[in-house]
C-alpha positions as CSV (number, residue, x, y, z in Angstrom):
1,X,0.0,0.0,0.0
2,X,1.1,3.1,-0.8
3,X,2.1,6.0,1.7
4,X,0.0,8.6,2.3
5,X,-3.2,7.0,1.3
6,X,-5.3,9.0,-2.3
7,X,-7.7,9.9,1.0
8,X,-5.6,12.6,2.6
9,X,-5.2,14.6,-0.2
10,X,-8.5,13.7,-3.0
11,X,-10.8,16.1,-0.6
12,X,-14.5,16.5,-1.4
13,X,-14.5,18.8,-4.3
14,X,-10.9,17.9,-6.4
15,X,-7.5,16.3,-5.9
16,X,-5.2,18.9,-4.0
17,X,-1.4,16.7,-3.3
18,X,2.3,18.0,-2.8
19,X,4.4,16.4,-5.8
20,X,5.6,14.0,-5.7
21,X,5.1,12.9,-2.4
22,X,1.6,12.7,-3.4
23,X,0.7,13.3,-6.1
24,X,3.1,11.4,-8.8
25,X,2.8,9.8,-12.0
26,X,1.7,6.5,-11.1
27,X,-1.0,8.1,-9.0
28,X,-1.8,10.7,-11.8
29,X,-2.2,7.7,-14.1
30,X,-4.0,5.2,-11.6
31,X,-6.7,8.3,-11.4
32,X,-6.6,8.6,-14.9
33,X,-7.9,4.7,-15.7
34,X,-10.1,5.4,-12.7
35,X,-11.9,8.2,-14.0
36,X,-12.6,6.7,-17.2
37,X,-14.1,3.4,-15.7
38,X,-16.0,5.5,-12.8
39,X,-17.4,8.5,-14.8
40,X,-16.4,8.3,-18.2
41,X,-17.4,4.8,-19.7
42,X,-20.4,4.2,-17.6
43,X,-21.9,7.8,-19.1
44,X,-21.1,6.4,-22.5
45,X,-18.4,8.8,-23.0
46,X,-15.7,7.3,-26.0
47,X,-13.5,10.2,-25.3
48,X,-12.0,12.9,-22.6
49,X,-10.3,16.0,-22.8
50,X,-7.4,16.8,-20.7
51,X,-5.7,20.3,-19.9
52,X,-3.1,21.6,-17.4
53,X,-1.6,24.7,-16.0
54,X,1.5,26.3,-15.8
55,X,3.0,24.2,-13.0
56,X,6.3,22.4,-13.8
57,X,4.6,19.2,-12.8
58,X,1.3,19.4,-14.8
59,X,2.6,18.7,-18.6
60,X,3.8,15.3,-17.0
61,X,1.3,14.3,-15.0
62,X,-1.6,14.8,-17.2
63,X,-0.1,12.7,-20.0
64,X,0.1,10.3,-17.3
65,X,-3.7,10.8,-16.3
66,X,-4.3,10.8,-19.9
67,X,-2.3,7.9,-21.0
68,X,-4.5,6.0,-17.8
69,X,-7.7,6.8,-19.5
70,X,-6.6,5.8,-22.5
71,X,-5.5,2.4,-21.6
72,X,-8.8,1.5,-20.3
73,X,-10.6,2.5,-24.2
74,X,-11.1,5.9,-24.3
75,X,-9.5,8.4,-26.9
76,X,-8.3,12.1,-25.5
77,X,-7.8,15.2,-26.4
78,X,-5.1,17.1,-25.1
79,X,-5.8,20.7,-25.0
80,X,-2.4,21.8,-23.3
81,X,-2.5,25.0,-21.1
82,X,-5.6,25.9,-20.6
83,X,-7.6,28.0,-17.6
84,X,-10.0,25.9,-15.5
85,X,-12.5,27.7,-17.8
86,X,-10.9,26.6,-20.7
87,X,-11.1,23.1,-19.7
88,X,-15.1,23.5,-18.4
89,X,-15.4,25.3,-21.9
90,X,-13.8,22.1,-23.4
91,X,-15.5,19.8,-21.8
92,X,-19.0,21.6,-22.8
93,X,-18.0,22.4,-26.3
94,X,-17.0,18.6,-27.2
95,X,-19.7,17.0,-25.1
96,X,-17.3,15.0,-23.5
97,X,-16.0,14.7,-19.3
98,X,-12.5,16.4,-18.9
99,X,-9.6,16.6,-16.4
100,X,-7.9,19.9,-15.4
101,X,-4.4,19.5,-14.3
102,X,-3.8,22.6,-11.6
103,X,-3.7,23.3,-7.9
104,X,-5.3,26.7,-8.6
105,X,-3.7,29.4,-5.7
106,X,-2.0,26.9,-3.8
107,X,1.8,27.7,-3.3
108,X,4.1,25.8,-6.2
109,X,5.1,22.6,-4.5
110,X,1.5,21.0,-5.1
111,X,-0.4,20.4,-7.9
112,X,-4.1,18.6,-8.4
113,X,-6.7,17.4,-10.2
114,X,-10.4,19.0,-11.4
115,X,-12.5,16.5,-13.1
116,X,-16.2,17.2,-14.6
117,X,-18.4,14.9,-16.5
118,X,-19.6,15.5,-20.1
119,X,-21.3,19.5,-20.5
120,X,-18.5,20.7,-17.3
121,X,-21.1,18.9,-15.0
122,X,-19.0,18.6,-11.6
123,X,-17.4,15.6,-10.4
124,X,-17.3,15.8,-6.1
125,X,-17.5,13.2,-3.3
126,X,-20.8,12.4,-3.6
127,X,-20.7,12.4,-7.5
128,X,-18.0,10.4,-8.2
129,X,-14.9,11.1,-6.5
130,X,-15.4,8.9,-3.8
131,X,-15.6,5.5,-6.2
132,X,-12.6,6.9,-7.9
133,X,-10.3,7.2,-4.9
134,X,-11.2,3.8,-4.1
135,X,-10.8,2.2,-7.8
136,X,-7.4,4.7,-8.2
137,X,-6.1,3.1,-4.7
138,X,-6.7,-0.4,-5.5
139,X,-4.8,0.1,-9.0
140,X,-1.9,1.7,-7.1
141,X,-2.2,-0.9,-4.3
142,X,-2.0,-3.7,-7.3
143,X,-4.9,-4.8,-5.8
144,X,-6.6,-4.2,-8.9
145,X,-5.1,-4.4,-12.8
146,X,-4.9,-0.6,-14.7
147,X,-7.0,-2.6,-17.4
148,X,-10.0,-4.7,-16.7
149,X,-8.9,-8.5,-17.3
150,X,-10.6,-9.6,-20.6
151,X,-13.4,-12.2,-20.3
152,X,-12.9,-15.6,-21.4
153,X,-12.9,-15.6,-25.4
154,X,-13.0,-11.9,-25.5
155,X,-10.4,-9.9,-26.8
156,X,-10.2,-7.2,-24.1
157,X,-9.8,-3.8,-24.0
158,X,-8.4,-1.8,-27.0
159,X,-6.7,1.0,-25.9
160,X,-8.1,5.0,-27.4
161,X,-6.0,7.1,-29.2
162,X,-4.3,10.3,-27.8
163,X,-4.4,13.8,-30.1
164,X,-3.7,17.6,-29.1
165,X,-6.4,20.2,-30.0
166,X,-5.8,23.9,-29.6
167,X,-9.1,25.2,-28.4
168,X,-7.9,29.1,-27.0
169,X,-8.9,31.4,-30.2
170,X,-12.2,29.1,-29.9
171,X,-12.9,29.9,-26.3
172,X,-12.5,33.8,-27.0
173,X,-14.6,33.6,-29.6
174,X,-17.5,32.3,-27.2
175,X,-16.8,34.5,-24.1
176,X,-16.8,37.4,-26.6
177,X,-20.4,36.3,-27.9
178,X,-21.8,36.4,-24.5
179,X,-20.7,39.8,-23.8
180,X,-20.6,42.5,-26.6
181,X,-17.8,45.5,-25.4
182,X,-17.6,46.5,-28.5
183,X,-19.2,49.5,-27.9
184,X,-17.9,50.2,-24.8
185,X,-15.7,53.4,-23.9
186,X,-12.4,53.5,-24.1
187,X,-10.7,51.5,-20.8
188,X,-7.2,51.4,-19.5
189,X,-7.2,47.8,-17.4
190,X,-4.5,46.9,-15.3
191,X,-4.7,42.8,-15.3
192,X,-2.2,41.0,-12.8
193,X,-2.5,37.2,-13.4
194,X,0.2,36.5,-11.3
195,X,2.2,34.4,-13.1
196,X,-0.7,32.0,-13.8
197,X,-3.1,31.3,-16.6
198,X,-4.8,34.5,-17.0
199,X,-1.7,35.8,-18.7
200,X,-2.4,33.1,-21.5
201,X,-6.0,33.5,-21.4
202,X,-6.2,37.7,-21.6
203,X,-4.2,38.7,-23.9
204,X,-6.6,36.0,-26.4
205,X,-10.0,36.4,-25.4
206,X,-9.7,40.5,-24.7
207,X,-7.7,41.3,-28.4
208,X,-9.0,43.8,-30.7
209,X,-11.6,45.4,-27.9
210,X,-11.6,49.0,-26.8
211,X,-9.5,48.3,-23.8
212,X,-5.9,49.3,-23.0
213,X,-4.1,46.6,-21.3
214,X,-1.8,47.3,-18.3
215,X,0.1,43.6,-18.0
216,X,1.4,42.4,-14.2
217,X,3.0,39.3,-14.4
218,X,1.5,37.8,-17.4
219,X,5.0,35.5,-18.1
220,X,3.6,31.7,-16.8
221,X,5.5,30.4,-14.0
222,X,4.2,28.0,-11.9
223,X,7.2,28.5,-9.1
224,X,4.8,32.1,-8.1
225,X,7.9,34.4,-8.5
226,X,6.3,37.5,-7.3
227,X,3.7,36.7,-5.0
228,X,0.8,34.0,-4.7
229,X,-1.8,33.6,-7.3
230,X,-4.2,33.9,-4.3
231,X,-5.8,37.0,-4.9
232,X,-8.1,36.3,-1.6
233,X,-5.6,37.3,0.0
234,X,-5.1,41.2,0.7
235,X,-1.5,41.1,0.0
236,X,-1.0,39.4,-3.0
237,X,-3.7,42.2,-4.6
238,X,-1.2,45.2,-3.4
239,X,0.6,45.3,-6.8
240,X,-2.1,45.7,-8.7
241,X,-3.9,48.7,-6.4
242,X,-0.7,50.5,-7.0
243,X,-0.5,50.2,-10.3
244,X,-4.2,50.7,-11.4
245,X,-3.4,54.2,-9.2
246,X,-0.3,54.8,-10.6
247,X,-1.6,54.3,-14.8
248,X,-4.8,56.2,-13.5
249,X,-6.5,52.7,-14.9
250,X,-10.5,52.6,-14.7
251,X,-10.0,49.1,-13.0
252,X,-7.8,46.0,-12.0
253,X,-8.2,42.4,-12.4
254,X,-6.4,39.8,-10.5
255,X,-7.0,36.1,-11.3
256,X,-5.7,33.1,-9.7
257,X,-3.2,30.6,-10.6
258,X,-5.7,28.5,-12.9
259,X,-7.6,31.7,-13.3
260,X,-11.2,30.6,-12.9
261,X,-11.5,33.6,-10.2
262,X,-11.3,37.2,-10.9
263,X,-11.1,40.1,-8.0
264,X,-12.0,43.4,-9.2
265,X,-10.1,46.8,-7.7
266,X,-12.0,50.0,-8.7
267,X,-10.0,53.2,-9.9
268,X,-9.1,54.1,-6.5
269,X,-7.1,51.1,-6.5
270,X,-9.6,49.6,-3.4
271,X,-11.3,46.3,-3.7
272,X,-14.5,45.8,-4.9
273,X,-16.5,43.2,-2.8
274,X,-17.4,39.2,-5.1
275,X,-20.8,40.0,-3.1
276,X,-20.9,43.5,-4.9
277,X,-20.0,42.0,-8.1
278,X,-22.5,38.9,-8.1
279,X,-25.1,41.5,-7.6
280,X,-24.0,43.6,-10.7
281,X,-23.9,40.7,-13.0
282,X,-27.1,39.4,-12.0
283,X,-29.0,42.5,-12.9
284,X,-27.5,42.1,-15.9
285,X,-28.6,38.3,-16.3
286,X,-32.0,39.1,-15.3
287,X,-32.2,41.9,-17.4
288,X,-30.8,39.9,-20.7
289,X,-33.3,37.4,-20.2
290,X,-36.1,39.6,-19.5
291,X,-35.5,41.2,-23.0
292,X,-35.9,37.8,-24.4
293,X,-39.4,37.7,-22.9
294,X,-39.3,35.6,-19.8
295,X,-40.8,36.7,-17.2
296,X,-39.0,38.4,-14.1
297,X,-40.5,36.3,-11.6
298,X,-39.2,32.6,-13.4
299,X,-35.0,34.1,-13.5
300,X,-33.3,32.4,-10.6
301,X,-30.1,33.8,-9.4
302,X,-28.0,31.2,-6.8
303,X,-25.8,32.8,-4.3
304,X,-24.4,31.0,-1.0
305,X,-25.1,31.3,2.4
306,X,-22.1,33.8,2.9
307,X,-22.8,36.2,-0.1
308,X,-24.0,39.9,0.9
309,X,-27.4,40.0,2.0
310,X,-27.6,42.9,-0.3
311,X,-27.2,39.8,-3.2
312,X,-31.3,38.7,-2.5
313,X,-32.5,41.9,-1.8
314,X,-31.1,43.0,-5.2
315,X,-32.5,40.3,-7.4
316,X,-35.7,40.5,-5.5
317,X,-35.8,44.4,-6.3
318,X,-35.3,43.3,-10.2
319,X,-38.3,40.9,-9.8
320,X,-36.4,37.3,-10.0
321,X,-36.1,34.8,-7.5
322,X,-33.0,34.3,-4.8
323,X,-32.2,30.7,-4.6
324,X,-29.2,30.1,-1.4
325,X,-27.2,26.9,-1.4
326,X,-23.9,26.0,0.4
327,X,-20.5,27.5,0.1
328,X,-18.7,24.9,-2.6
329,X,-18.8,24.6,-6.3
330,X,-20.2,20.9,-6.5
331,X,-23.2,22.4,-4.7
332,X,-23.9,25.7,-6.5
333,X,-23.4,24.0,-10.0
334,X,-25.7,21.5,-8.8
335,X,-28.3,24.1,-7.4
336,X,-27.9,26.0,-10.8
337,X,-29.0,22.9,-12.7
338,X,-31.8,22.6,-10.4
339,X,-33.5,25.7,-10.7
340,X,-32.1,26.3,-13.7
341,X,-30.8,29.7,-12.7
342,X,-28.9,31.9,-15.2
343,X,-26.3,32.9,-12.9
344,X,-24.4,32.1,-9.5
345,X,-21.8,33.6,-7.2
346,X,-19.7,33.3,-4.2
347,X,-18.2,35.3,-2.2
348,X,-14.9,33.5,-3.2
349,X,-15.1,35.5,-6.3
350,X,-16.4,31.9,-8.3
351,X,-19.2,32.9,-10.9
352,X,-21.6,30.5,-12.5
353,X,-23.8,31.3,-15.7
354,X,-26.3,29.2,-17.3
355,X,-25.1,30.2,-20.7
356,X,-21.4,28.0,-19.5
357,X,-22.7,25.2,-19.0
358,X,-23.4,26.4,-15.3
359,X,-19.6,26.4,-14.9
360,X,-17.4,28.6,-13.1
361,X,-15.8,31.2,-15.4
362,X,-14.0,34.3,-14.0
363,X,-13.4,36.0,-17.4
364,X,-16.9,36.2,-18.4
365,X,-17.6,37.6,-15.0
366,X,-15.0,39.8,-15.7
367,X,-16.6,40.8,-19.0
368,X,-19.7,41.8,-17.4
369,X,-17.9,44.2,-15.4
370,X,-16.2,46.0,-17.7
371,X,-19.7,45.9,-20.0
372,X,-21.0,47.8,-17.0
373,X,-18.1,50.1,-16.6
374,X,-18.3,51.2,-20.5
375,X,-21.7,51.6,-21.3
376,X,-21.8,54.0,-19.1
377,X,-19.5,57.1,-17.5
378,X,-19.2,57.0,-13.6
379,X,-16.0,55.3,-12.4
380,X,-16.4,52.0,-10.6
381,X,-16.8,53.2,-7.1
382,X,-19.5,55.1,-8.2
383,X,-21.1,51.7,-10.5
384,X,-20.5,49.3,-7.7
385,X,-22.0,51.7,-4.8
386,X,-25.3,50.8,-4.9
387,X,-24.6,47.1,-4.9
388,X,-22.5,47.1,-1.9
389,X,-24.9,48.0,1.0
390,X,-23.4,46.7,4.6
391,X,-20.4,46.5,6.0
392,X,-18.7,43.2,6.2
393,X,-16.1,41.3,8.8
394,X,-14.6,39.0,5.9
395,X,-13.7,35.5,6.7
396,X,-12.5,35.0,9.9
397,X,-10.2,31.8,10.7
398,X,-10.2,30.4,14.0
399,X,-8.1,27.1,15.1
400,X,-10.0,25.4,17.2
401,X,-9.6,22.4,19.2
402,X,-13.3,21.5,20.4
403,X,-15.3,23.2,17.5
404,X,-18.6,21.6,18.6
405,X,-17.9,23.2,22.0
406,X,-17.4,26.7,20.3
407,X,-20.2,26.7,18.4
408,X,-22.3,25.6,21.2
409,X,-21.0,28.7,23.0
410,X,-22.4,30.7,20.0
411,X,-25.4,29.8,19.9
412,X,-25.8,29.7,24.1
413,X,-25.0,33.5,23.3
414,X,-27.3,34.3,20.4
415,X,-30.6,36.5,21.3
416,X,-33.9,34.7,21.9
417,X,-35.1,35.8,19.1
418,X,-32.6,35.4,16.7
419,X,-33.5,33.1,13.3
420,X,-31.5,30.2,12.9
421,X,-30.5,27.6,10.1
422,X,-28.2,25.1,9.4
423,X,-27.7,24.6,5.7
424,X,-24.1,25.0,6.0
425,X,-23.0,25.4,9.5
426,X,-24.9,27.9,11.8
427,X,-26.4,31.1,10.1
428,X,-27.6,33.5,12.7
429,X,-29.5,36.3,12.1
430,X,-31.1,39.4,13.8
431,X,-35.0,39.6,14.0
432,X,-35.6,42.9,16.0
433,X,-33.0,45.6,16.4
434,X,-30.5,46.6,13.7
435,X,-29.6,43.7,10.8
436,X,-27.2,41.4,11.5
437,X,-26.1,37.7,10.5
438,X,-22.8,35.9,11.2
439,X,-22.0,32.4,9.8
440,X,-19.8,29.9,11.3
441,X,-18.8,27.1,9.2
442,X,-15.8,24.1,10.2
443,X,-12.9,23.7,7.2
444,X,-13.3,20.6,5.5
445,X,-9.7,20.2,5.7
446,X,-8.5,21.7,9.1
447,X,-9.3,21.9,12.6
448,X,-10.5,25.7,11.7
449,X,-13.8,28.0,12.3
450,X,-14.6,30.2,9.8
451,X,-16.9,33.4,10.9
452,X,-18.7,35.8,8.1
453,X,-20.3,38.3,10.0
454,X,-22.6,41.3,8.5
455,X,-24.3,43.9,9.9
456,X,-26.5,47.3,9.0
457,X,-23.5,49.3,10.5
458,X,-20.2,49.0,11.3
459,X,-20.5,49.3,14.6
460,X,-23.1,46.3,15.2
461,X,-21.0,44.3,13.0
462,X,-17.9,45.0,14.7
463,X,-19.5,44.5,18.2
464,X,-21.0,40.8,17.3
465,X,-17.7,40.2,15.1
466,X,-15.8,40.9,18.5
467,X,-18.4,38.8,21.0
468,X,-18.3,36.0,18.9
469,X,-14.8,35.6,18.1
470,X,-14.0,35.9,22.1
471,X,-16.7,32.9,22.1
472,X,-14.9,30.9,19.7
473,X,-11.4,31.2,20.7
474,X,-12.6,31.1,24.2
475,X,-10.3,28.0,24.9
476,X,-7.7,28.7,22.3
């Protein structure tokens, strides 16, 4: 048996490993033959597509993935270096399930796996990812062949041929149909990619529009050279506030390492809340589809229990319908599909649009906002105002030892009359007095708390913020 076990580090939404103590070619390839016999072949699926970042690690361990998927019958197309997006795009285009070799912001010594089934549909633990850790350990273990054993008197599995397909100009091409800028003023947009895959991915899908391009760290290099491709993070965004200030830019982007995010900074250089933004775009969503004739009331927008509460008002002051689901892309995609909503968002800064095969894409997002910022003449403070409504604590990490304890404490302390829910983790909210709500939700990977509080003023949210946390840490 092999040490660590695929468990540790093939988590509930993708496959996250250091390389190669984890995450190695055999493994890469043992996941490979399991995806295809887990996902792929039982869906009827005679090919998958396969595309990686700019890790040192990924070109390798794809082919391996690919060259597993392959031995068990299925042809694949290799799409090289590709965004997430690009690979969801891929994936949707060509009908087929698809594998995305990248670790997205984590730091360079790791690398993983995203895998979707045919139309970008997500693969997660309850969806398939489970059965393939346990097929992909057995293979590794030698518990069980790469290839199924023929039956008697058959003449067993013929392996599927392996062929590279650009498909960047192709994916342009469509994000550029969803969102006309053509018309749009004049721009100057400072873009840091930071060293990942949006410096392959802008420069394609964002030629030839009315925008002037700033670059920051568009060369691809998966060792991070100038900071993290975490743009979550306050300090990896610093370059780009000081040079959107410094080029008197209308607005900054920063993407992530596999770029499938996208944080906005307005012309002040200060950051524009995901809340803020997923409120924007779906006014725009509901507004595109109520000019095709469907009714206000039947557009579903999804957001997740720690978006903005100015996110439901907003789409219920346009008419449509609020639909909240849990933090995590397995269960917003699946929530989309369900109601059919034409877009989603996070507070993570992951978007979702019907019209992407309710996939994650932080370009188009990105689209939308500049869409927004050149049809019209205010700067973006001035756009994003009126969709960013109450002050906000951000995610709060706590390590906690006993987290059942702490959140026992919380809820000992919340008001009589406060509303509760559990849809993921304890949401409490205010019923009389000024608005508040705080969520506190465990990490699925560490013995951590995380609080989200929000409040009609700063100083109710900074007074629960405070309460709370001296709750939680109480034994710390």
């Amino acid at each position: 048996m092999i040490d660590p076990p695929l468990s540790e580090f093939i988590k509930a939404y993708d496959v996250r490993g250091l390389v190669p103590q984890q995450l190695n070619v055999p493994v890469a390839r043992a996941i490979g033959a399991a995806f295809a016999r887990v996902v792929a072949l039982p869906e009827g699926a005679t090919r998958i597509v396969v595309g990686h970042d700019m890790r040192p690690s990924s070109p390798e361990l794809s082919e391996a993935f690919a060259r597993g998927a392959a031995a068990n019958g299925l042809d694949v197309t290799l799409i090289g270096l590709c965004s997430t997006d690009g690979l969801y795009y891929a994936s949707g285009t060509l009908d087929c399930p698809g594998a995305m070799f990248t670790a997205s912001h984590n730091p360079a010594e790791y690398n993983g796996i995203k895998m979707c089934r045919a139309g970008a549909r997500p693969v997660g633990q309850d969806s398939g990812l489970g059965a393939i850790t346990s097929v992909a350990q057995a293979i590794v273990d030698g518990a069980e062949p790469e290839v199924p054993q023929a039956d008697h008197g058959s003449h067993g599995v013929t392996p599927g041929s392996m062929v590279e397909q650009d498909l960047l100009a192709d994916y342009g091409t469509f994000l550029r149909g969803l969102v006309d800028l053509t018309d749009s003023r004049r721009l100057t947009v400072v873009v840091d990619a930071g060293n990942g895959m949006g410096g392959h991915t802008v420069p394609s899908v964002l030629a030839g529009l009315p925008l002037d391009i700033v670059p920051l760290y568009f060369e691809l290099d998966g060792t991070f050279p100038n900071h993290e491709a975490n743009p979550l993070e306050p300090e990896n965004l610093r370059d780009l506030q000081k040079a959107v200030v410094e080029h008197g830019a209308d607005i900054g982007l920063a993407f992530d390492g596999d770029a499938d995010r996208c944080f906005v900074v307005d012309e002040r250089g200060e950051p524009v809340s995901p809340s803020a933004i997923t409120a924007l775009v779906a006014t725009r969503e509901i507004a595109k589809e109520v000019a095709t004739g469907t009714p206000a009331g039947d557009v579903a927008i999804v957001h997740n229990v720690i978006s903005s509460r100015a996110v439901p008002e907003i789409v219920t002051e346009h008419g449509a319908r609020p639909v909240r689901t849990r933090v995590g892309h397995s269960f917003i995609k699946a929530e989309m599909a369900r109601a059919d909503a034409v877009f989603g968002g996070e507070h993570s800064a992951h978007y979702y649009f019907r019209d992407f095969w309710f996939a994650d894409t932080g370009m188009l997002a990105a689209m939308h906002v500049l869409a927004a910022l050149g049809e019209q003449e205010r700067p973006l403070s001035a756009l994003v105002a009126e969709f960013d409504r109450y002050p906000a604590s951000g995610e709060i990490n706590s390590r906690v030892e006993d987290a059942a304890a702490a959140v026992d404490r919380v809820l000992a302390w919340a008001p009589d009359d406060a509303s509760t829910d559990h849809l993921d983790g304890l949401t409490l909210g205010s019923v009389s007095g000024p608005m508040w709500w705080l969520n506190l939700r465990r990490s699925n990977t560490e013995p951590l708390l995380r609080l989200n509080v929000e409040a009609q003023d700063t100083e109710t949210m900074e007074r629960v913020r405070d309460e709370v946390l001296a709750l939680i840490r109480q034994d710390s």
